[in-house]
PDB file of N, CA, C and O in Angstrom, chain B, residues numbered from 101:
ATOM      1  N   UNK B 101      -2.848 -43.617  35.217  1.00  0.00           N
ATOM      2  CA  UNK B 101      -1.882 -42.971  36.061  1.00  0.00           C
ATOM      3  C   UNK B 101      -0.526 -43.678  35.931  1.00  0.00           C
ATOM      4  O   UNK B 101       0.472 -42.958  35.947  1.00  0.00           O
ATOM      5  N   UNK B 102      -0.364 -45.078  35.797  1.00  0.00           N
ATOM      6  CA  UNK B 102       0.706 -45.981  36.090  1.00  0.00           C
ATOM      7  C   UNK B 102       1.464 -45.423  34.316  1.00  0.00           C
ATOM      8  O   UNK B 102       2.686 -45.379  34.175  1.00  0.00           O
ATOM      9  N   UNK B 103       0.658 -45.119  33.348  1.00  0.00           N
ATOM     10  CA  UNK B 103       1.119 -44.665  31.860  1.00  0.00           C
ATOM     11  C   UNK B 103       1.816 -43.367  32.537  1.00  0.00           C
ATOM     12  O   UNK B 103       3.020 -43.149  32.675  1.00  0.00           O
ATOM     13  N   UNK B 104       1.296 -42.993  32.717  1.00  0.00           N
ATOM     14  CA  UNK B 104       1.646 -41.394  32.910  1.00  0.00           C
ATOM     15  C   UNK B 104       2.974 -41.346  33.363  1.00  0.00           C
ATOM     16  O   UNK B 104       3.920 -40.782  32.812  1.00  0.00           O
ATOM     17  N   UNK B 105       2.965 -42.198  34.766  1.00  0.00           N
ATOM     18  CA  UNK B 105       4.175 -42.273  35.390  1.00  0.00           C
ATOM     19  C   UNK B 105       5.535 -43.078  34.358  1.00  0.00           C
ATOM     20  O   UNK B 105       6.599 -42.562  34.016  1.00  0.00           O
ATOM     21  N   UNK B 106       5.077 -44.326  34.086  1.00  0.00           N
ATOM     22  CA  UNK B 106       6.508 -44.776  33.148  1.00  0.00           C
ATOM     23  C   UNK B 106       6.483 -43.608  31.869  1.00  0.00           C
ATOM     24  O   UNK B 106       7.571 -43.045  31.746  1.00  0.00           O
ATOM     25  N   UNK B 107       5.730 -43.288  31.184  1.00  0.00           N
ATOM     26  CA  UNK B 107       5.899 -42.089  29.926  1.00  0.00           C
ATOM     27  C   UNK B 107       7.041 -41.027  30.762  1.00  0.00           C
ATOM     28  O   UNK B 107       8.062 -40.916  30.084  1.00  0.00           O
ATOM     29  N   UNK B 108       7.091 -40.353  31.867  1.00  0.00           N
ATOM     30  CA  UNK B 108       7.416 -39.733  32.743  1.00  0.00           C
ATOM     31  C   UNK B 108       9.092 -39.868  32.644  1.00  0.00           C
ATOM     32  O   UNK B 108       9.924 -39.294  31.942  1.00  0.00           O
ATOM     33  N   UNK B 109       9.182 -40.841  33.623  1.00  0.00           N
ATOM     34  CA  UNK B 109      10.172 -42.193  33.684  1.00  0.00           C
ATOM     35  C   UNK B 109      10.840 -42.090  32.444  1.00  0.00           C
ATOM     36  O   UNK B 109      11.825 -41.354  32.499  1.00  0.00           O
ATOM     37  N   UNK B 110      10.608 -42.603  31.334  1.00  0.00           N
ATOM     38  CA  UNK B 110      10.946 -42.707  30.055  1.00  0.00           C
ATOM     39  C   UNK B 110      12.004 -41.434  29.530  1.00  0.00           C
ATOM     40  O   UNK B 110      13.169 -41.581  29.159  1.00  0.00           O
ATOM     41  N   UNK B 111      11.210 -40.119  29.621  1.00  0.00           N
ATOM     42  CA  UNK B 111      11.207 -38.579  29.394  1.00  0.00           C
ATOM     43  C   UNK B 111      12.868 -38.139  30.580  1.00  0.00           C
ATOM     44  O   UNK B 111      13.813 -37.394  30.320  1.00  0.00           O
ATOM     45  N   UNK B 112      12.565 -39.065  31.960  1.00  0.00           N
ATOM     46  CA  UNK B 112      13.371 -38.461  32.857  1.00  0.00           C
ATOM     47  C   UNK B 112      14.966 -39.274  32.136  1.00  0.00           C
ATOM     48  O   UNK B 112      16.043 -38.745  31.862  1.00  0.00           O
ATOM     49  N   UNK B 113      14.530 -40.673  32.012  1.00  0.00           N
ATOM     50  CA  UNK B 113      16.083 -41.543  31.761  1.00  0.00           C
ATOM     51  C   UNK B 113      16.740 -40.452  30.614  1.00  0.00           C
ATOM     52  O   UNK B 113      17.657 -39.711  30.969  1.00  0.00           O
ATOM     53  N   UNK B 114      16.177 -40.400  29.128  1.00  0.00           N
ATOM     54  CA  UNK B 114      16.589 -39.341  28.138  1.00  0.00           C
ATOM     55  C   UNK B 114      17.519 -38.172  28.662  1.00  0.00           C
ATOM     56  O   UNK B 114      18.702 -38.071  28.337  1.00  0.00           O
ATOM     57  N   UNK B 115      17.084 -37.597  29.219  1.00  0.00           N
ATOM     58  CA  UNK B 115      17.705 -36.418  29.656  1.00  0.00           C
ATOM     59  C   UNK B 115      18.774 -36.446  30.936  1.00  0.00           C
ATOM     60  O   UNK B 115      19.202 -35.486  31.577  1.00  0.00           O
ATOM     61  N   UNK B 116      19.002 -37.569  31.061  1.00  0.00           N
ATOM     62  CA  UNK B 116      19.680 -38.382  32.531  1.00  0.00           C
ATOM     63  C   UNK B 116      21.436 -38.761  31.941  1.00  0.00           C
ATOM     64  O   UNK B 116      21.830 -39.127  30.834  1.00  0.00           O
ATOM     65  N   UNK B 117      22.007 -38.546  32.921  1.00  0.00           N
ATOM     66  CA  UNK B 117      23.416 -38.874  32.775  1.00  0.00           C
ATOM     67  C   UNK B 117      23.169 -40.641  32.679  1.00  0.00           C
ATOM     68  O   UNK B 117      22.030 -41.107  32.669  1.00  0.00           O
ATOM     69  N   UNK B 118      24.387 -41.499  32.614  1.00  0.00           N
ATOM     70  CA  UNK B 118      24.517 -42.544  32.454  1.00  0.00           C
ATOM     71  C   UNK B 118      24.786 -43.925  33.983  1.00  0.00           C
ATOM     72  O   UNK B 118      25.276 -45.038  34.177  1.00  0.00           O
ATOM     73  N   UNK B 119      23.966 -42.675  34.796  1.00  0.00           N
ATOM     74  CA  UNK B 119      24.147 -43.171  36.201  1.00  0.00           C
ATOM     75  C   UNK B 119      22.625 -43.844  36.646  1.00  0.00           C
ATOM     76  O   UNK B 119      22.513 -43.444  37.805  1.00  0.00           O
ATOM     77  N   UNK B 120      21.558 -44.547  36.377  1.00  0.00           N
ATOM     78  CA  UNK B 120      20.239 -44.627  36.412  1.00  0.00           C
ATOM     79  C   UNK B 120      20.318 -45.796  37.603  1.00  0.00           C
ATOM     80  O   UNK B 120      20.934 -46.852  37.461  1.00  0.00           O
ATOM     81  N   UNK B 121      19.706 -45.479  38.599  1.00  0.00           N
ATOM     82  CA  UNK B 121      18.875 -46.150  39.623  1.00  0.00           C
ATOM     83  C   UNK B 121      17.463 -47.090  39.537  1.00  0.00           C
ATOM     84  O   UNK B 121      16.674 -46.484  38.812  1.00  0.00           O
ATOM     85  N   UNK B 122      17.079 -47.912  39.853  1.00  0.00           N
ATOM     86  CA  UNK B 122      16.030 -48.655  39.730  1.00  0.00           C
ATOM     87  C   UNK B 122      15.811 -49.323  41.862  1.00  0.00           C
ATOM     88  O   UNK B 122      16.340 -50.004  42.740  1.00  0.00           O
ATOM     89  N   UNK B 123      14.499 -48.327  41.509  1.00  0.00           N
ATOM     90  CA  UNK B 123      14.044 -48.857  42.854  1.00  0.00           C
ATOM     91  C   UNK B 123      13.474 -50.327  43.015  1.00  0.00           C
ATOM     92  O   UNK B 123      12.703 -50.769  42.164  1.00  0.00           O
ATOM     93  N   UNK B 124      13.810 -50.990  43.977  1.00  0.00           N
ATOM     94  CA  UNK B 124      13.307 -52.929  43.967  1.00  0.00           C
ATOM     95  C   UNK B 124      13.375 -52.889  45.164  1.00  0.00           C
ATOM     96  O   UNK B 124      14.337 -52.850  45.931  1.00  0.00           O
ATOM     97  N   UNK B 125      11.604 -52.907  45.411  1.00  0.00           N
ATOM     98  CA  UNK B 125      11.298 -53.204  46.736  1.00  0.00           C
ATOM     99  C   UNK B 125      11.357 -51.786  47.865  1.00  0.00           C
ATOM    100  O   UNK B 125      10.619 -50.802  47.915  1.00  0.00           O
ATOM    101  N   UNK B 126      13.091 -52.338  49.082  1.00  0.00           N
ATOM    102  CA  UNK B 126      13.254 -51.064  49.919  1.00  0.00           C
ATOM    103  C   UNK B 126      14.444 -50.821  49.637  1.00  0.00           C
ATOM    104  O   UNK B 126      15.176 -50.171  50.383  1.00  0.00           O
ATOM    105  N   UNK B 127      14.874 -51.399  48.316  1.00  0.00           N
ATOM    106  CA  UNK B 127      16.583 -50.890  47.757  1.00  0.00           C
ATOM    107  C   UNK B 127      16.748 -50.431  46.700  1.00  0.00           C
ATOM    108  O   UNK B 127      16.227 -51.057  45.777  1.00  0.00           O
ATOM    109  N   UNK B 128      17.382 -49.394  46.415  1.00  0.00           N
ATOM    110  CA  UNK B 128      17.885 -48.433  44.949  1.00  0.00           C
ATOM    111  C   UNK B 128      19.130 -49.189  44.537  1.00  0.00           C
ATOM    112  O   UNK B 128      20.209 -49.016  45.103  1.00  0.00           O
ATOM    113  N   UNK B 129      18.944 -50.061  43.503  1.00  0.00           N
ATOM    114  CA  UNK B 129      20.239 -50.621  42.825  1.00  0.00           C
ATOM    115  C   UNK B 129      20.365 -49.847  41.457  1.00  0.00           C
ATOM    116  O   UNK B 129      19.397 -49.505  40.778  1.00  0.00           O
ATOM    117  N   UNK B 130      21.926 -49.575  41.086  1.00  0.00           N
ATOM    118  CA  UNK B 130      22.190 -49.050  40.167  1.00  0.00           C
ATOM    119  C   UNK B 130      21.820 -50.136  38.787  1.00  0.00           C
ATOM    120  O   UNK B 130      21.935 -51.360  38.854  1.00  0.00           O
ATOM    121  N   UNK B 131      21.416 -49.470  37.712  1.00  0.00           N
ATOM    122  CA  UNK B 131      21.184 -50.059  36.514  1.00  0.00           C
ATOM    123  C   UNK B 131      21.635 -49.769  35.404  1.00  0.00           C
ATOM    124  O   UNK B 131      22.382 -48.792  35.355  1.00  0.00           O
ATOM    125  N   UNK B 132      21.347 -50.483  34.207  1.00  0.00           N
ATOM    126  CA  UNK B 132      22.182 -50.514  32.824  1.00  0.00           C
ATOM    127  C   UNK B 132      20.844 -49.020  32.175  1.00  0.00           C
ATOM    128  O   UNK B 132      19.754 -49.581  32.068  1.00  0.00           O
ATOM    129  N   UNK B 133      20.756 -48.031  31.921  1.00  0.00           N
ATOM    130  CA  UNK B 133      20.184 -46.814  31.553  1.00  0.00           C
ATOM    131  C   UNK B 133      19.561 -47.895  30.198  1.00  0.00           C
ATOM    132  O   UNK B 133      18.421 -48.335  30.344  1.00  0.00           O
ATOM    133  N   UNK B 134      20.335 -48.275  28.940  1.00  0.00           N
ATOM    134  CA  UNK B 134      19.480 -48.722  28.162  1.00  0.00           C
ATOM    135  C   UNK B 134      18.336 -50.055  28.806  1.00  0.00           C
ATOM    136  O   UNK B 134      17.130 -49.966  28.579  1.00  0.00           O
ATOM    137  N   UNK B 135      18.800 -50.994  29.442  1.00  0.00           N
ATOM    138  CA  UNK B 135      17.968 -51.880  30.110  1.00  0.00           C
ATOM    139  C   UNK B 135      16.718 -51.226  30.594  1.00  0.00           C
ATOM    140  O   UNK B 135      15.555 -51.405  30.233  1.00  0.00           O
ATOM    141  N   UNK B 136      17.208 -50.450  31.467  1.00  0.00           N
ATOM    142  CA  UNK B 136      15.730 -50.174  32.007  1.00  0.00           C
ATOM    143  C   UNK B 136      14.825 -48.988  31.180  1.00  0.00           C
ATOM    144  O   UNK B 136      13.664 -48.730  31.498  1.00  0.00           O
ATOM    145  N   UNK B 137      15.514 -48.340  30.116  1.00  0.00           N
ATOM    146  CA  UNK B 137      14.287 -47.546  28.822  1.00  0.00           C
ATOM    147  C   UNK B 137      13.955 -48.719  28.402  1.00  0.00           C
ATOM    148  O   UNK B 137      12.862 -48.596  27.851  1.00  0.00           O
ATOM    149  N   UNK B 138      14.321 -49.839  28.361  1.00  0.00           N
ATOM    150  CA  UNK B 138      13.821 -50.686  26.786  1.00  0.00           C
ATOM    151  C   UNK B 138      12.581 -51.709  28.093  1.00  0.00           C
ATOM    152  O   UNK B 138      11.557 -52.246  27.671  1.00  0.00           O
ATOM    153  N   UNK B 139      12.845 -51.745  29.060  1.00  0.00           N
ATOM    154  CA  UNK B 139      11.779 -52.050  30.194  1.00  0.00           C
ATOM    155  C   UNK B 139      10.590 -51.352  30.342  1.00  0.00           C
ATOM    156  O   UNK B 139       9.502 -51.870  30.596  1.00  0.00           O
ATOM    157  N   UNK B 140      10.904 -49.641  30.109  1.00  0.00           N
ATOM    158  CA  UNK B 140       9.868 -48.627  30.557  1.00  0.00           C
ATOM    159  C   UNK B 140       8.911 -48.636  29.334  1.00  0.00           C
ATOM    160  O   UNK B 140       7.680 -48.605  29.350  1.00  0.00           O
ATOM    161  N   UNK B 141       9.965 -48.699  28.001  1.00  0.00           N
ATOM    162  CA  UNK B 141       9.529 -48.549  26.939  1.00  0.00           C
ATOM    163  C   UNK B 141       8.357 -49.702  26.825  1.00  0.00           C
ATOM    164  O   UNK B 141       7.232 -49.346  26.476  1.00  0.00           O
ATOM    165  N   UNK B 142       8.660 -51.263  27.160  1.00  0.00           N
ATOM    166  CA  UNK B 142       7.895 -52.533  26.697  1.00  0.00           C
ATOM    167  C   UNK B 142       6.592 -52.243  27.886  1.00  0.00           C
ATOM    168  O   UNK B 142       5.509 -52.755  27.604  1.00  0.00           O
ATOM    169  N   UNK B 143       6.673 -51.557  29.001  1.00  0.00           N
ATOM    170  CA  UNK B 143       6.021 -51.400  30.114  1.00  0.00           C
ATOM    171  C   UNK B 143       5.005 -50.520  29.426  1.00  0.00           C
ATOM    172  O   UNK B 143       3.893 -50.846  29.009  1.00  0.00           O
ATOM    173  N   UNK B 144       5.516 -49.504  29.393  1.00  0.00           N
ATOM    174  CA  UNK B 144       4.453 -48.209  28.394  1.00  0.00           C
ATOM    175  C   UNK B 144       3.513 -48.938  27.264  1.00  0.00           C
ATOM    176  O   UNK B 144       2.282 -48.946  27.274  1.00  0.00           O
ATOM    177  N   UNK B 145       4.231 -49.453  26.441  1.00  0.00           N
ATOM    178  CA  UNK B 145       3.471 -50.174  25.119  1.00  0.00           C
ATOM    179  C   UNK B 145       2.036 -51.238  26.008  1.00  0.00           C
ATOM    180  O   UNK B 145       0.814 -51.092  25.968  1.00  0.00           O
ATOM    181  N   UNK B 146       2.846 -52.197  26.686  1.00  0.00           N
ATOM    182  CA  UNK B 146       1.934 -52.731  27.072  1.00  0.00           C
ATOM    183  C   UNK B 146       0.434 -52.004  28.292  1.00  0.00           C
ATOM    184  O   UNK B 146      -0.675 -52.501  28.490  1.00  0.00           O
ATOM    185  N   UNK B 147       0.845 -51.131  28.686  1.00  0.00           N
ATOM    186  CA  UNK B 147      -0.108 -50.135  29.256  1.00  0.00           C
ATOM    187  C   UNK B 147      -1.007 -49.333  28.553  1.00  0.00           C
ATOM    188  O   UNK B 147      -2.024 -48.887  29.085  1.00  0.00           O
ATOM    189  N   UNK B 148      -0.636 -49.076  27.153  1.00  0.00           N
ATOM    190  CA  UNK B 148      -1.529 -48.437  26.181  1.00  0.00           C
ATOM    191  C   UNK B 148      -2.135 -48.985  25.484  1.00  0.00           C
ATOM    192  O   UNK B 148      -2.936 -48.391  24.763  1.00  0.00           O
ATOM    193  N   UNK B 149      -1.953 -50.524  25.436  1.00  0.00           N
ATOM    194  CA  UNK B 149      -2.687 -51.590  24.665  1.00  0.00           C
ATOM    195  C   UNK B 149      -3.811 -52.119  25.424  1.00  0.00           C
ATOM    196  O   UNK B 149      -4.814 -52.387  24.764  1.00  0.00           O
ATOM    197  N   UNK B 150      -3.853 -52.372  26.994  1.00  0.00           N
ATOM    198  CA  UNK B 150      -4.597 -52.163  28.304  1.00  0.00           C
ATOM    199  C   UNK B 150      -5.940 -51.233  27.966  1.00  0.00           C
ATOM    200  O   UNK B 150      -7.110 -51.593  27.838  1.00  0.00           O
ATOM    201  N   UNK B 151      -5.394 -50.016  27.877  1.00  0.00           N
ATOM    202  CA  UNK B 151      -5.659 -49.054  28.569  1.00  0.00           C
ATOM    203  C   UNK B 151      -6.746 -48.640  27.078  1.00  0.00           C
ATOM    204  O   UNK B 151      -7.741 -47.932  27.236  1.00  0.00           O
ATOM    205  N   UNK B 152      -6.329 -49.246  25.585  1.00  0.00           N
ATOM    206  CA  UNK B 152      -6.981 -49.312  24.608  1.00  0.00           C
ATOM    207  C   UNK B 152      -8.037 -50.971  24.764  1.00  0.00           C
ATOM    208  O   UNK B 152      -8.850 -51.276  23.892  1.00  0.00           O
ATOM    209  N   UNK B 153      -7.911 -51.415  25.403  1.00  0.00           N
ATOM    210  CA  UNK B 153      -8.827 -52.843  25.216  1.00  0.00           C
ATOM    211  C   UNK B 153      -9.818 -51.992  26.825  1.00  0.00           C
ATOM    212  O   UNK B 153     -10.977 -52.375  26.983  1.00  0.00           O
ATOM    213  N   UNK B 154      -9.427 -51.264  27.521  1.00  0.00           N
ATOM    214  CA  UNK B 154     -10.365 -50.980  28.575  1.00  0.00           C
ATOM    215  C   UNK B 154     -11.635 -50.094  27.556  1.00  0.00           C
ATOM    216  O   UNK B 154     -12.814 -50.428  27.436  1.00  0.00           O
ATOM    217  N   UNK B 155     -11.093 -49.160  27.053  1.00  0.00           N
ATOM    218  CA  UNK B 155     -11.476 -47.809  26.483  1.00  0.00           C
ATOM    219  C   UNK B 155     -12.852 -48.844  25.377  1.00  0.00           C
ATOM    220  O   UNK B 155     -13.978 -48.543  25.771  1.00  0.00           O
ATOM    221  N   UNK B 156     -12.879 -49.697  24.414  1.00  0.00           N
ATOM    222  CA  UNK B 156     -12.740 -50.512  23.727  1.00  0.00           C
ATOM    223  C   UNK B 156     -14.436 -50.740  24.788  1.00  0.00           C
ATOM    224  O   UNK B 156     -15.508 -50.150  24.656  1.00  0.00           O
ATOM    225  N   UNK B 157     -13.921 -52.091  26.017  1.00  0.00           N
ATOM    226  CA  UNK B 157     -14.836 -52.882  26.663  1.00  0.00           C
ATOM    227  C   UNK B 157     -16.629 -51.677  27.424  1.00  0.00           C
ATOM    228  O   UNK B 157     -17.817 -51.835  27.705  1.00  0.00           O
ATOM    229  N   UNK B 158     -15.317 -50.366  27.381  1.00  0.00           N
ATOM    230  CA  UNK B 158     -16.250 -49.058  28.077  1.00  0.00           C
ATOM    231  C   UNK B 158     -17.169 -48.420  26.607  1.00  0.00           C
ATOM    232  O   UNK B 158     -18.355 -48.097  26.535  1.00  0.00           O
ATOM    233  N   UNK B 159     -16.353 -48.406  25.797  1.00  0.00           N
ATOM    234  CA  UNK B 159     -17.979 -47.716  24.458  1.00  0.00           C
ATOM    235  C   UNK B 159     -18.999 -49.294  24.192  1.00  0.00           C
ATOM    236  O   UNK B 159     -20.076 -49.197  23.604  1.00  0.00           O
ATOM    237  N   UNK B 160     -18.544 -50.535  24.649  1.00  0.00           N
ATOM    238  CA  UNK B 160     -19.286 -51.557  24.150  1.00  0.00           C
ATOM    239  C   UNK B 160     -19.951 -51.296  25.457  1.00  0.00           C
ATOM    240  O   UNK B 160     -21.023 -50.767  25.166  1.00  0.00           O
ATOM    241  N   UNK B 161     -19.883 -51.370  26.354  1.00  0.00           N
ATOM    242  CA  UNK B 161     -20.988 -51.292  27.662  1.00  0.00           C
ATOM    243  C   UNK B 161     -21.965 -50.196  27.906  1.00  0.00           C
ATOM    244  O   UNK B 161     -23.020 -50.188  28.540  1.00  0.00           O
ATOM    245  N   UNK B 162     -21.164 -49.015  27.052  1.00  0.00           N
ATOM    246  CA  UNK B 162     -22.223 -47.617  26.919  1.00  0.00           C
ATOM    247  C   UNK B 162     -23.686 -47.952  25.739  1.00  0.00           C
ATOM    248  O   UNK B 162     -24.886 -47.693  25.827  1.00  0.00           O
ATOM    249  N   UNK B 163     -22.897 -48.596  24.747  1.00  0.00           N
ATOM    250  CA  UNK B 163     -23.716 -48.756  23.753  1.00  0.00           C
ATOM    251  C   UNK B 163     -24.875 -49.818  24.371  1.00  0.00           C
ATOM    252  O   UNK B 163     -26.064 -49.532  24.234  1.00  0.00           O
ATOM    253  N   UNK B 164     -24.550 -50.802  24.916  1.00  0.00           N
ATOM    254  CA  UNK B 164     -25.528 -51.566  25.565  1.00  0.00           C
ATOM    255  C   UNK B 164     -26.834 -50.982  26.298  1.00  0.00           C
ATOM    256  O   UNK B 164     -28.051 -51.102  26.154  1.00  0.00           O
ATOM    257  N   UNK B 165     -25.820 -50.173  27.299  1.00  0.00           N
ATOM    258  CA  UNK B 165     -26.844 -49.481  28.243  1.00  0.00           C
ATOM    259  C   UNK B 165     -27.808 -48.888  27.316  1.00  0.00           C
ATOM    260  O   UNK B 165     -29.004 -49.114  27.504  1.00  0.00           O
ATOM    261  N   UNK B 166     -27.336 -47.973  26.091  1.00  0.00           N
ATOM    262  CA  UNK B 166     -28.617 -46.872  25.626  1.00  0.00           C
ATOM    263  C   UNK B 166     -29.308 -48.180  25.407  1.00  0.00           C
ATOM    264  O   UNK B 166     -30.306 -48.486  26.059  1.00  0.00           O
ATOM    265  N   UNK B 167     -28.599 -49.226  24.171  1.00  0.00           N
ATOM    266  CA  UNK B 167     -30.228 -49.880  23.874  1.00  0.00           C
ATOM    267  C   UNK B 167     -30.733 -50.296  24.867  1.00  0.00           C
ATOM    268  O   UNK B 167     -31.912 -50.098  24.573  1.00  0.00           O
ATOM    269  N   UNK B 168     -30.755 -50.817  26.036  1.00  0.00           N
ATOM    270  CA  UNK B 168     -30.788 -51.371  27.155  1.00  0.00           C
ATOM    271  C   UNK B 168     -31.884 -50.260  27.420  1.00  0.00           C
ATOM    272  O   UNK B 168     -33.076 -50.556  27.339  1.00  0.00           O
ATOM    273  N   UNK B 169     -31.386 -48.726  27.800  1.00  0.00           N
ATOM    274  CA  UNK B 169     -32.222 -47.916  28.124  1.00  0.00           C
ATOM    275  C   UNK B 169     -33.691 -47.843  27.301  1.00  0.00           C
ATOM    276  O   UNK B 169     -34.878 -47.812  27.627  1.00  0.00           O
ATOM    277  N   UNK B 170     -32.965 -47.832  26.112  1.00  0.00           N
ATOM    278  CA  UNK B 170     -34.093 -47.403  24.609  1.00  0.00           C
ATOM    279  C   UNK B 170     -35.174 -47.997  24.913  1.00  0.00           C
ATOM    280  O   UNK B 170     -36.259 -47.421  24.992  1.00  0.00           O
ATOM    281  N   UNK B 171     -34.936 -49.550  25.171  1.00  0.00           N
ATOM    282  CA  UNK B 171     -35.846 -50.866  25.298  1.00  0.00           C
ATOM    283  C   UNK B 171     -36.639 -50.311  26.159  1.00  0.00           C
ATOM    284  O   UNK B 171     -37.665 -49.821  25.689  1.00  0.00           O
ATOM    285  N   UNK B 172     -36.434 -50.219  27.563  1.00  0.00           N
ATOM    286  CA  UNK B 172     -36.970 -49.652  28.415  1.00  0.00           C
ATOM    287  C   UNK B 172     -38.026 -48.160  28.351  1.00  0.00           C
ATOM    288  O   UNK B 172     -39.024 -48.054  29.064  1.00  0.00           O
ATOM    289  N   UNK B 173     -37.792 -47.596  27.833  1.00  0.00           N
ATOM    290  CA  UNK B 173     -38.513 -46.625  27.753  1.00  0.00           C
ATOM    291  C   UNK B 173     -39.461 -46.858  26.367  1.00  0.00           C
ATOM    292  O   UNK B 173     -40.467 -46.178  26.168  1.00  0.00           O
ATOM    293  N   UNK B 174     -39.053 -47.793  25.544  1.00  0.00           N
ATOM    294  CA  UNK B 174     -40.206 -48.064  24.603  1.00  0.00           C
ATOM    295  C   UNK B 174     -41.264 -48.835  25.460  1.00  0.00           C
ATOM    296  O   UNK B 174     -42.422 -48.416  25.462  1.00  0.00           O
ATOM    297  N   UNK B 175     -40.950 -49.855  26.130  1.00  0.00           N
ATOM    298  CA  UNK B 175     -41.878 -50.761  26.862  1.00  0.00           C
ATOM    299  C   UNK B 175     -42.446 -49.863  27.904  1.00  0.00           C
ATOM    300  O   UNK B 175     -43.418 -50.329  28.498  1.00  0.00           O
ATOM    301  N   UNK B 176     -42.054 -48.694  28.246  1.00  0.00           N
ATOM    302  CA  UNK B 176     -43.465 -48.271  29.245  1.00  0.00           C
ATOM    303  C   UNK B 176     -43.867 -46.829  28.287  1.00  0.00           C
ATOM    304  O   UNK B 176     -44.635 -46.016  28.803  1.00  0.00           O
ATOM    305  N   UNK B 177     -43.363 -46.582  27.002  1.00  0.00           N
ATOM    306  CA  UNK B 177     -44.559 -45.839  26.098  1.00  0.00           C
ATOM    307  C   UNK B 177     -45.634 -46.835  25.627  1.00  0.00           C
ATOM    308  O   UNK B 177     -46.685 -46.321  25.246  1.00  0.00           O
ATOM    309  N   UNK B 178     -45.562 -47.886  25.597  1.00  0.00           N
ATOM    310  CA  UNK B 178     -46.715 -49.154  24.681  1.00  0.00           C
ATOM    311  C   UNK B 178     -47.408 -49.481  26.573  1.00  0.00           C
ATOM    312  O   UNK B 178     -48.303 -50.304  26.769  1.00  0.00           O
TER     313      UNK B 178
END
């Protein structure tokens, strides 16, 4: 969800006049438009590299389970 939103973000600055806001905290301070793409941008990258080492840790834990399962159901056919 947090990808979704900076990809979003990213998509909105592009198409944005040269006036860009950055919310901090309970205050909207004005910002440098390239600063904060090249923020959203390093933010995004690092969220898809995440989000690829999660994806990654989830087929190694699936694969476990079947043999895990397999085992199991061989030991109560014998």
């Amino acid at each position: 969800m947090e990808l979704s939103e900076t990809q979003s973000a990213l998509k909105e600055i592009e198409h944005s006049s040269d006036e860009i806001y950055k919310i901090v905290g309970q205050l909207m301070l004005k910002s440098d438009k390239k600063k904060i793409s090249s923020e959203l941008s390093e933010k995004s990258r690092l969220l898809e590299l995440r989000l690829r080492a999660i994806e990654k840790q989830e087929e190694s834990m699936m694969q476990k389970l079947e043999t895990l399962r397999d085992s199991v159901v061989d030991s109560k056919n014998n």
